[in-house]
Backbone as ProteinMPNN parsed JSONL, in Angstrom:
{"seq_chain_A": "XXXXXXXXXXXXXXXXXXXXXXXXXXXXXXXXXXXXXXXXXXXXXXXXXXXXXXXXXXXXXXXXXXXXXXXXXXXXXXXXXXXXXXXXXXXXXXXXXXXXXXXXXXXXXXXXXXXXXXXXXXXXXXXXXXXXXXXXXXXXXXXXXXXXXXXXXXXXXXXXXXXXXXXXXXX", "coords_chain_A": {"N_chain_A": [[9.866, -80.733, 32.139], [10.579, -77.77, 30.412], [13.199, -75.685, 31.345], [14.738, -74.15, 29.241], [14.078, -73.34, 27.437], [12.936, -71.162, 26.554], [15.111, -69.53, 25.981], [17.364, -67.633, 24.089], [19.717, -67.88, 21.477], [21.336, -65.486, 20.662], [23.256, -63.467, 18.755], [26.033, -60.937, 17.727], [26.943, -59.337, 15.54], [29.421, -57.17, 13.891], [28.258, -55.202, 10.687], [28.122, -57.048, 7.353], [28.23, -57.392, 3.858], [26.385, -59.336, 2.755], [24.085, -59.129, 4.477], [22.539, -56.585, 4.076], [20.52, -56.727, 2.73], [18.164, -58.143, 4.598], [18.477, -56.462, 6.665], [17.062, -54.16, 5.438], [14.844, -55.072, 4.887], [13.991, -55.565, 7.75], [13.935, -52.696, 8.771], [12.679, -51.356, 7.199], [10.14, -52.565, 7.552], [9.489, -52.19, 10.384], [9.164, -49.616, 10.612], [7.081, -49.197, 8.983], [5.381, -50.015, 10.965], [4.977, -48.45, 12.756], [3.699, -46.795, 11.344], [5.343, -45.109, 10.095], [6.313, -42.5, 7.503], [8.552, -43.69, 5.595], [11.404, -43.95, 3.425], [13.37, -45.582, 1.243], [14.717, -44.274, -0.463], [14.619, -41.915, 1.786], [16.674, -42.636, 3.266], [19.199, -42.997, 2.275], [21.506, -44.487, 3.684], [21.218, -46.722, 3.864], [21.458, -48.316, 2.005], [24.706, -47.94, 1.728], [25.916, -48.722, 3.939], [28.644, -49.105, 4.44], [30.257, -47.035, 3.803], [28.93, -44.918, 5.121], [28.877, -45.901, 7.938], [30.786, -47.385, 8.899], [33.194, -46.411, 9.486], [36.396, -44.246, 10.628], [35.866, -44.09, 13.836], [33.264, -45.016, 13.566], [30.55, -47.918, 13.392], [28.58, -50.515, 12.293], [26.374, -52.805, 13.743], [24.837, -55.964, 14.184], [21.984, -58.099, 15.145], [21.496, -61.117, 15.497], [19.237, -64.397, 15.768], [19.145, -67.553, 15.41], [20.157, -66.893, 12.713], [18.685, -65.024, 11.66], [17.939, -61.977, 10.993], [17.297, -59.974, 13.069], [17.864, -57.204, 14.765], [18.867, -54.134, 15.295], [21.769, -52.031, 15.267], [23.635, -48.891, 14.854], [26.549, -46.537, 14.703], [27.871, -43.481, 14.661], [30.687, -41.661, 13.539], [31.276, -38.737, 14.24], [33.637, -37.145, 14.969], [35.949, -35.108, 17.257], [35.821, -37.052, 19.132], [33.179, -37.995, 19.963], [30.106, -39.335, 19.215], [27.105, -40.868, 17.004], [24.638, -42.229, 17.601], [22.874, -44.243, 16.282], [19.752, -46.017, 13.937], [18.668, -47.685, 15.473], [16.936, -50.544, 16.001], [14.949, -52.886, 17.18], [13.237, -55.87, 15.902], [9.897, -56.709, 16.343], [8.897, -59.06, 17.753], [11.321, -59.997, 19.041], [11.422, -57.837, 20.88], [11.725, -56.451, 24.731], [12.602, -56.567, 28.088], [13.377, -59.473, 28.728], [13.915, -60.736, 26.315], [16.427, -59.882, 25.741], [17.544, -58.169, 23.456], [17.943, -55.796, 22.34], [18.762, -54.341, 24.565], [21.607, -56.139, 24.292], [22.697, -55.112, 22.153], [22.877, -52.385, 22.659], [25.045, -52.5, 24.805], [27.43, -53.589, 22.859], [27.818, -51.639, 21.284], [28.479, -49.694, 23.093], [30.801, -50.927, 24.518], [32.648, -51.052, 22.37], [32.562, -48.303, 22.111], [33.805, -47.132, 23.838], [35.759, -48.319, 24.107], [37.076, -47.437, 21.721], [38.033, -44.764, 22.393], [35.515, -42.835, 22.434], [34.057, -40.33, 23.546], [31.776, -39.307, 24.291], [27.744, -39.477, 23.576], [25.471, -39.165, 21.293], [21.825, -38.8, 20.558], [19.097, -39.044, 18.268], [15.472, -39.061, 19.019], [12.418, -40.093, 18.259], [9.109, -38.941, 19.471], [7.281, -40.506, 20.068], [8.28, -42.938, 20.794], [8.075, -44.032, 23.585], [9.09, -46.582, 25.2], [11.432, -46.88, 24.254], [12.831, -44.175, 24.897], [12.702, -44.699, 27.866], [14.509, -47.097, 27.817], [16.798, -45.843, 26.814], [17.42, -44.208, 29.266], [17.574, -45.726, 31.113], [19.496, -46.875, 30.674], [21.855, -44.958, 30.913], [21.619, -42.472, 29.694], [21.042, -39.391, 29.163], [18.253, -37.195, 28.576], [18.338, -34.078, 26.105], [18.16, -30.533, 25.163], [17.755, -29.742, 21.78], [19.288, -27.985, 20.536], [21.611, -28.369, 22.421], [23.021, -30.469, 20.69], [26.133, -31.52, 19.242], [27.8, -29.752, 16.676], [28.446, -31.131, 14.813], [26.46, -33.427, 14.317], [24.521, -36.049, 12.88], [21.449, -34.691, 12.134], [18.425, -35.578, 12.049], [15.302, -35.167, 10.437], [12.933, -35.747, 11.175], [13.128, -36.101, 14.275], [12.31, -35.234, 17.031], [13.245, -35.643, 20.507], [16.12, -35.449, 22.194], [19.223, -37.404, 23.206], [21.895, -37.591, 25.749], [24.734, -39.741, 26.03], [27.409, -39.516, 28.411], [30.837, -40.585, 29.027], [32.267, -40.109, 30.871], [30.508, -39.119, 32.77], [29.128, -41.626, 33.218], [30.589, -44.106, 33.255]], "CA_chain_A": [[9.768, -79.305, 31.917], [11.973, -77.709, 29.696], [13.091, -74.29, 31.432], [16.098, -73.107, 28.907], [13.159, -73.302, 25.801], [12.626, -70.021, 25.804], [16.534, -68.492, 25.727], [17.546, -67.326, 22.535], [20.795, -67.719, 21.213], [21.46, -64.074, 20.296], [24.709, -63.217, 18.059], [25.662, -59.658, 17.853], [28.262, -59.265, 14.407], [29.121, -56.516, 12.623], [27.396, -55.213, 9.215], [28.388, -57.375, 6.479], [27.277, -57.347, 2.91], [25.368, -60.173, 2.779], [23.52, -58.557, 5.606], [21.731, -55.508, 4.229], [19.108, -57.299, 1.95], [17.43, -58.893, 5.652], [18.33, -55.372, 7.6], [16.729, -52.816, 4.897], [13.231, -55.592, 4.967], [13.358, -55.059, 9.311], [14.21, -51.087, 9.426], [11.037, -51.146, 6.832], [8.841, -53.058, 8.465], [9.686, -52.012, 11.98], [8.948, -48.182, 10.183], [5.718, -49.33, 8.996], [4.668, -50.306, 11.816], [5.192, -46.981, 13.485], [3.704, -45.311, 10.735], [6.606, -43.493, 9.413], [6.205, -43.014, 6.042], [10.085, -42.736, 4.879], [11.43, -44.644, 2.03], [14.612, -45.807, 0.869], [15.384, -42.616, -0.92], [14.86, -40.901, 3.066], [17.196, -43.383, 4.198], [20.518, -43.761, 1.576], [22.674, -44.899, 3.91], [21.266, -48.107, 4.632], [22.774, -49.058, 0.871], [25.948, -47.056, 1.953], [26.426, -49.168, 5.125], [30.353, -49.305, 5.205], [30.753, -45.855, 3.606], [28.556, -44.391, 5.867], [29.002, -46.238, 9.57], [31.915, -48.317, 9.141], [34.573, -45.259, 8.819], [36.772, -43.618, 11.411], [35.652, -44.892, 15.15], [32.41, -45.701, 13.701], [30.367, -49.225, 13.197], [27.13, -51.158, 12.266], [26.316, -53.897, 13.95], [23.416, -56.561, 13.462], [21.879, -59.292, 15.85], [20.909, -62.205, 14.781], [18.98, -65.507, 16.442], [19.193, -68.472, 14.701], [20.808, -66.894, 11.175], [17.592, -63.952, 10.907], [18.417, -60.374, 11.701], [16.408, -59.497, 14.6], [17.814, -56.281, 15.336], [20.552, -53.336, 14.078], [22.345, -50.492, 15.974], [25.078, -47.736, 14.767], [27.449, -45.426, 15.595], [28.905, -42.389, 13.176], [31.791, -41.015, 14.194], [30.991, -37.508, 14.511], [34.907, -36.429, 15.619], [36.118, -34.766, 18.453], [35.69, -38.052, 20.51], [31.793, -37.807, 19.497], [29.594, -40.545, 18.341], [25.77, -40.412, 16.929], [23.602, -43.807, 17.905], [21.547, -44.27, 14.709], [19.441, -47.658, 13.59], [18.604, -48.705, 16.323], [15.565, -51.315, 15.554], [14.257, -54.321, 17.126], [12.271, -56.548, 15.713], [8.526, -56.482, 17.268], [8.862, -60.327, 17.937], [12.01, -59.869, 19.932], [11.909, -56.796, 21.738], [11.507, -56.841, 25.549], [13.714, -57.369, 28.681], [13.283, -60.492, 28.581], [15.105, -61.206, 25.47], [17.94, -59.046, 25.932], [18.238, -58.31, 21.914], [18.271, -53.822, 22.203], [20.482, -54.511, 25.823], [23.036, -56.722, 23.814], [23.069, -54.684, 21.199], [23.547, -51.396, 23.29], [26.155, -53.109, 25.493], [28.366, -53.662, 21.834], [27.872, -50.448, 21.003], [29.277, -48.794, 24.295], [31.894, -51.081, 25.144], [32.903, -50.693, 21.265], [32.98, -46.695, 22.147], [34.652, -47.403, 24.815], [37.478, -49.078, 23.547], [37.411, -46.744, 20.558], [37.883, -43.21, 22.655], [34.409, -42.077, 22.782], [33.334, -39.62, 24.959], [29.814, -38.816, 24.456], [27.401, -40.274, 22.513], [24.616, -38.087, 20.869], [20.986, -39.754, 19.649], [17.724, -38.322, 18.425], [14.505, -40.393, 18.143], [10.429, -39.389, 18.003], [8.245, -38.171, 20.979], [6.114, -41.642, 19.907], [8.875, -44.181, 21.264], [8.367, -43.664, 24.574], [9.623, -47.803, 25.559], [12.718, -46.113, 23.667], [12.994, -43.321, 26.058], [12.915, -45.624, 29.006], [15.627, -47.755, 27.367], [17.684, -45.028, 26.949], [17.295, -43.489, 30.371], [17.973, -46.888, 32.064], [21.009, -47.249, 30.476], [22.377, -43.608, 31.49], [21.66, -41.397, 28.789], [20.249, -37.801, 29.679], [17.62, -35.834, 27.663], [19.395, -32.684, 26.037], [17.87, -29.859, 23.862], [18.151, -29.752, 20.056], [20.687, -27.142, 20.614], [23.154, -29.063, 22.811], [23.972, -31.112, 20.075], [26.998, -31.105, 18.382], [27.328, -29.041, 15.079], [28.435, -32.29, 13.808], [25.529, -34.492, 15.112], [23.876, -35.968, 11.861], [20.24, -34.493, 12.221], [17.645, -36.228, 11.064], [14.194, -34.184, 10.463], [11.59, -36.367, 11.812], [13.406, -36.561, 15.573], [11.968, -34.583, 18.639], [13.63, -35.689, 21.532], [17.461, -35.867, 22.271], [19.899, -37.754, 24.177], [23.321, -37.852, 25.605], [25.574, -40.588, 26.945], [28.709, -38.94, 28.922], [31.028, -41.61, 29.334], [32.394, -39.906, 31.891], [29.586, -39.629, 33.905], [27.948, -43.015, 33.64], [31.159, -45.327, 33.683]], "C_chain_A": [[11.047, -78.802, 31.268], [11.825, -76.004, 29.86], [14.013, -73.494, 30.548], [14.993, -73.308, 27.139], [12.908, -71.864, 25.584], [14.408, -68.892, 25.43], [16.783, -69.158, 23.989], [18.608, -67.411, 22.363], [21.131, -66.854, 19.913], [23.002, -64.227, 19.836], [24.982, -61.414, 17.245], [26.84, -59.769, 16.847], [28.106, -58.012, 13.7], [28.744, -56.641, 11.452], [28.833, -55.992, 8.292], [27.578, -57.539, 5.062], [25.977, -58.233, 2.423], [24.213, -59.952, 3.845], [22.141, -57.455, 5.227], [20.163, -55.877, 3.395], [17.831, -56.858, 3.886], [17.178, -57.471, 6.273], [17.581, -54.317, 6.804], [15.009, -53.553, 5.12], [12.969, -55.043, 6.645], [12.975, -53.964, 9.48], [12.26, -50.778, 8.287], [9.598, -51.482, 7.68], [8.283, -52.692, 9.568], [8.888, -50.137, 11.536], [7.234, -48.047, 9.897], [4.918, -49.604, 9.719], [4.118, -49.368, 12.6], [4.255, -45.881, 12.497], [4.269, -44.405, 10.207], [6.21, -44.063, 8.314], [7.69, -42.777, 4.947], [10.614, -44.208, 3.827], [12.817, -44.725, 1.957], [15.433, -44.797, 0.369], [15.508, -41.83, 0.112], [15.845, -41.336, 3.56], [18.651, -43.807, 3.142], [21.627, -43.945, 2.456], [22.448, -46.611, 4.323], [21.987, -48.621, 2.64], [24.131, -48.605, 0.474], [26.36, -47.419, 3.529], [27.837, -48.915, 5.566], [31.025, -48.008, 4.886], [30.065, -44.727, 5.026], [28.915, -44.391, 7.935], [30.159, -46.19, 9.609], [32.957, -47.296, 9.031], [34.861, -44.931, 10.465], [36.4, -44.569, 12.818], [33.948, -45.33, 15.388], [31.829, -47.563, 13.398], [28.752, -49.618, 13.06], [27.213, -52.493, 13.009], [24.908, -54.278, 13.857], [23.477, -58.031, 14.322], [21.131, -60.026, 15.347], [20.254, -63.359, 15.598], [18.677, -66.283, 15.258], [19.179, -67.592, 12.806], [19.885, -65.449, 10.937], [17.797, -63.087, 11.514], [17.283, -60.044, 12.292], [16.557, -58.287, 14.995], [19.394, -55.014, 14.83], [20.996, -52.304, 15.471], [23.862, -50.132, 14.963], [25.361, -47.226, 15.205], [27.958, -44.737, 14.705], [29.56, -41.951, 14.086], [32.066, -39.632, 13.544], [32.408, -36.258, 14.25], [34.756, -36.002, 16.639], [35.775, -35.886, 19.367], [34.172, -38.14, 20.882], [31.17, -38.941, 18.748], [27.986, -40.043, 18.337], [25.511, -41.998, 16.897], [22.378, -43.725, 16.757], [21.143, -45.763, 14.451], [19.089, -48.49, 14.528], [17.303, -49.335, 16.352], [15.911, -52.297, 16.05], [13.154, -55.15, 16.739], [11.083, -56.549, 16.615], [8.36, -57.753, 18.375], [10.037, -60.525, 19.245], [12.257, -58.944, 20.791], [11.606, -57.228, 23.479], [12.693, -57.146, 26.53], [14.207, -58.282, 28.478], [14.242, -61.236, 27.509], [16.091, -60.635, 24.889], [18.49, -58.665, 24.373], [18.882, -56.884, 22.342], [19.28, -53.892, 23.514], [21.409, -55.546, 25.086], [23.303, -55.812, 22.997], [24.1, -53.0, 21.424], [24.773, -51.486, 23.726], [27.22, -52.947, 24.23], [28.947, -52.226, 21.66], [28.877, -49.666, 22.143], [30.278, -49.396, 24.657], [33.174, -51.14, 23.852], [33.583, -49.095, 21.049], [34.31, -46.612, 22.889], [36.208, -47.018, 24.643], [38.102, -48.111, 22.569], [38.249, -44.809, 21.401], [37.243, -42.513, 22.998], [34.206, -41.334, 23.49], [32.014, -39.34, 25.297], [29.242, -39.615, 22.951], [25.83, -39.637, 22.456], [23.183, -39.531, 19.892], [19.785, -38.569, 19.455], [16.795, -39.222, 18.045], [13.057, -39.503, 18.53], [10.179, -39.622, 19.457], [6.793, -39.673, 21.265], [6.872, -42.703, 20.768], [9.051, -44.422, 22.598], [8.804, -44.819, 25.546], [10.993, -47.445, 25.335], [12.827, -45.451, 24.61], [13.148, -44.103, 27.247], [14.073, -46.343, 29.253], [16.22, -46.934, 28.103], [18.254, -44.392, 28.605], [17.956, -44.27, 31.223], [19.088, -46.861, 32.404], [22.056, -45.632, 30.68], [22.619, -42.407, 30.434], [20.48, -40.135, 29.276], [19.514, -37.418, 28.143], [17.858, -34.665, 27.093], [18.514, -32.202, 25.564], [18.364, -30.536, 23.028], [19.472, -29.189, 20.1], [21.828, -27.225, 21.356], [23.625, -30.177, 22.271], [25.334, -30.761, 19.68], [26.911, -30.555, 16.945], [27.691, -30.389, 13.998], [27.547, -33.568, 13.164], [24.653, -34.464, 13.374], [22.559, -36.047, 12.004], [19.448, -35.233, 11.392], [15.927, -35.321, 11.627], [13.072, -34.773, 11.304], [12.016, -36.876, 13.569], [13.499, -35.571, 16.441], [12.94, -34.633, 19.613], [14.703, -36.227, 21.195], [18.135, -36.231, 23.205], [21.161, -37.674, 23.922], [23.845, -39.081, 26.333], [26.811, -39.713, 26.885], [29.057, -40.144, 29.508], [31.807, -41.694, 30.53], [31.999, -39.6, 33.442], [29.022, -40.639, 34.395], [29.404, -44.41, 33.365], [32.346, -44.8, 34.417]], "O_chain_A": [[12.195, -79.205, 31.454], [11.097, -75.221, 29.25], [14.209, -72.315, 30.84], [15.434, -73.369, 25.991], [12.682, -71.433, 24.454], [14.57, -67.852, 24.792], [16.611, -70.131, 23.255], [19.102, -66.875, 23.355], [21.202, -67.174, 18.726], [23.816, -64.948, 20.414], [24.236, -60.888, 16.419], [27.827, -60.338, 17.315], [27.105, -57.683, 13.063], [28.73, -57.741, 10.901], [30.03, -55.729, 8.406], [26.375, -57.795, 5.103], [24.926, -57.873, 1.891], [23.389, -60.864, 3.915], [21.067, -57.44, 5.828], [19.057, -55.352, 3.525], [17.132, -55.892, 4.192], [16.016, -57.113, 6.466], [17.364, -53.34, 7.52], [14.067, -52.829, 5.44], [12.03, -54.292, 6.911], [11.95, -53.748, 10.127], [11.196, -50.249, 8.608], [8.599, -50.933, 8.145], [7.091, -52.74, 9.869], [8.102, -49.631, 12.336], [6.42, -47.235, 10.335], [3.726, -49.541, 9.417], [2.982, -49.413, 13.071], [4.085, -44.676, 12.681], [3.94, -43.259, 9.901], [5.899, -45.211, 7.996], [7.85, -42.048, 3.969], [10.017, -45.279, 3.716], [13.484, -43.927, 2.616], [16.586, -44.523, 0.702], [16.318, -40.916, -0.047], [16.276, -40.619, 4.464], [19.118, -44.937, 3.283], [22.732, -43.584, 2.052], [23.208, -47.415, 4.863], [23.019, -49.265, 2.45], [24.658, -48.744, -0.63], [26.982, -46.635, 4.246], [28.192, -48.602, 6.702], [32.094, -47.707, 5.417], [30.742, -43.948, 5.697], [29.084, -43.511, 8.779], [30.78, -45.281, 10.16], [33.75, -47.612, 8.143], [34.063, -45.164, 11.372], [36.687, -45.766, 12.781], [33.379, -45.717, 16.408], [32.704, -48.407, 13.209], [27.864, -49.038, 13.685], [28.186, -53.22, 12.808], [23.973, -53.522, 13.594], [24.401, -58.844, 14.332], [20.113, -59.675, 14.751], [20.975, -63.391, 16.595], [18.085, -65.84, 14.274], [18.312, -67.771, 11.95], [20.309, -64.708, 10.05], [17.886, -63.233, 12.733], [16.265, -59.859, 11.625], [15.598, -57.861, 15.637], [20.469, -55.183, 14.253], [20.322, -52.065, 16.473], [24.763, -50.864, 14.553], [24.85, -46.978, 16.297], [28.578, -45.334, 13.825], [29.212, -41.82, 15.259], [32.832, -39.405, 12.608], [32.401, -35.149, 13.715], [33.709, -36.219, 17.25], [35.403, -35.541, 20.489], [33.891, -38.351, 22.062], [31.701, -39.423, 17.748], [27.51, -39.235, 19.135], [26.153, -42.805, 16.224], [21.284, -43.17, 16.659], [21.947, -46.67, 14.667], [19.146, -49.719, 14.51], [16.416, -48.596, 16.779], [16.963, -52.839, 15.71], [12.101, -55.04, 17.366], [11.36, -56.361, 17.8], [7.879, -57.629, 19.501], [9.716, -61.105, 20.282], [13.239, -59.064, 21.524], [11.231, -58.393, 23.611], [13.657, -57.8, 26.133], [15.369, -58.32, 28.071], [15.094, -62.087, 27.766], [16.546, -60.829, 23.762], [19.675, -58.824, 24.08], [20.071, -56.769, 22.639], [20.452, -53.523, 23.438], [22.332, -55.679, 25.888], [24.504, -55.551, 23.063], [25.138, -52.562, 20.927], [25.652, -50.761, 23.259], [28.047, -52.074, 24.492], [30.089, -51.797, 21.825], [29.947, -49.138, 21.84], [31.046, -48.648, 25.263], [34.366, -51.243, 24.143], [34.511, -48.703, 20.342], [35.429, -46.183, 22.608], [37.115, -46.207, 24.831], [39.316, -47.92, 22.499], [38.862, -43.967, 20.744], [37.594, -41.57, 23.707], [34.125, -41.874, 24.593], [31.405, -39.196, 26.357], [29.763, -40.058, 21.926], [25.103, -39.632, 23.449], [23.355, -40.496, 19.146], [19.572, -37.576, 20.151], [16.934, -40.022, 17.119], [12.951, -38.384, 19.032], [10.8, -40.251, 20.314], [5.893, -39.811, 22.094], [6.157, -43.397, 21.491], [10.086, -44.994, 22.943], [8.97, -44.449, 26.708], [11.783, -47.7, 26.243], [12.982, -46.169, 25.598], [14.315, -43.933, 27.599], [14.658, -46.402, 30.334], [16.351, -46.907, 29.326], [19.438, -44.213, 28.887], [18.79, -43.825, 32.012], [19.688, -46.836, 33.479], [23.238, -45.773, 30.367], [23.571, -41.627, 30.392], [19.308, -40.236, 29.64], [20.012, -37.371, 27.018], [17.411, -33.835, 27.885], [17.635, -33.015, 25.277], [19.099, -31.52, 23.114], [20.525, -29.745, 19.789], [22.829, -26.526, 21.205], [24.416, -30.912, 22.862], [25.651, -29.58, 19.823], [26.027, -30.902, 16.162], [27.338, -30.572, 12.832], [27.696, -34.304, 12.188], [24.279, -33.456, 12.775], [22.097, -37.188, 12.047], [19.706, -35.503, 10.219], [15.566, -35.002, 12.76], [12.407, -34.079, 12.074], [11.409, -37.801, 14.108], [14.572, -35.017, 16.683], [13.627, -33.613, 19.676], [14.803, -37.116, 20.349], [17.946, -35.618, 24.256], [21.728, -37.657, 22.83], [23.229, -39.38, 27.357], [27.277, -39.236, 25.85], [28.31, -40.807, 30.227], [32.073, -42.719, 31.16], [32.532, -39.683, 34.548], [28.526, -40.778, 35.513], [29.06, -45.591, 33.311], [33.131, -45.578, 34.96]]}, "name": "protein", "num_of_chains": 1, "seq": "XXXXXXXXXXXXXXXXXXXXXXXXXXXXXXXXXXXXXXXXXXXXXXXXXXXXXXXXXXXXXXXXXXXXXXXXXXXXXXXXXXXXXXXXXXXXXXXXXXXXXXXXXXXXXXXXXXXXXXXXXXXXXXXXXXXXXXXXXXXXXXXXXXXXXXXXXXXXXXXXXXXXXXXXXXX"}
């Protein structure tokens, strides 16, 4: 019996250029799947990765199992000690407790904030993701209004429901 056949050997690296080909085919796919109908032109920052994330106390990162991007998360750095959680996609194939891709990826992300200053950490995602919502909740992020974002918080039109992480409440 071979019980270690199903662990994955997950690798969580920041965005690099050779990277965004693989990550712009997932965030599509993963979009189409959902039904969104948004397009590369809704979305210019995924070919503006390092101008966009990578600045100030933000970051992209991108998980990988065996070499194939499996899964993305960001962070913009907002100011004031403010971060926005954007990108966050797992593959359909890997999602799931079980194979810990969206919890490694989170984990980077927050102990990344962490380290960086962070204090809060601002997201918005659709009223459809409701496995998303659960995530989120698990991991100690609260439900806010629209209107207790920050004026900095980069809105995006097609996102209902909002969260916060206070990093002072939940570590």
């Amino acid at each position: 019996m071979r019980e270690n056949a199903n662990v994955l050997n997950i690798e969580i690296k920041p965005y690099l250029s050779g990277h965004q080909d693989q990550i712009i085919e997932l965030v599509f796919r993963i979009l189409a799947e959902f039904n969104l109908p948004l397009t590369v032109k809704n979305q210019p920052d995924l070919n503006q990765i390092p101008q966009f994330y990578q600045i100030g106390q933000g970051n992209f990162w991108v998980a990988f199992v065996d070499n194939r991007v499996v899964g993305t998360i960001a962070l913009v750095d907002i100011g004031n000690n403010q971060a926005a959680l954007r990108k966050m996609f797992v593959d359909k194939d890997y999602r799931g407790k079980e194979k810990n891709i969206a919890q490694s990826l989170l984990n980077t992300l927050l102990t990344w904030s962490k380290q960086k200053g962070i204090n809060e950490i601002y997201l918005g995602t659709q009223s459809i993701f409701l496995a998303a919502h659960r995530f989120y909740e698990k991991n100690g992020f609260v439900e806010i209004s629209k209107r207790m974002l920050p004026k900095a918080f980069p809105a995006n039109l097609v996102d209902s429901k909002f969260y916060a992480f206070y990093f002072s409440e939940a570590t």
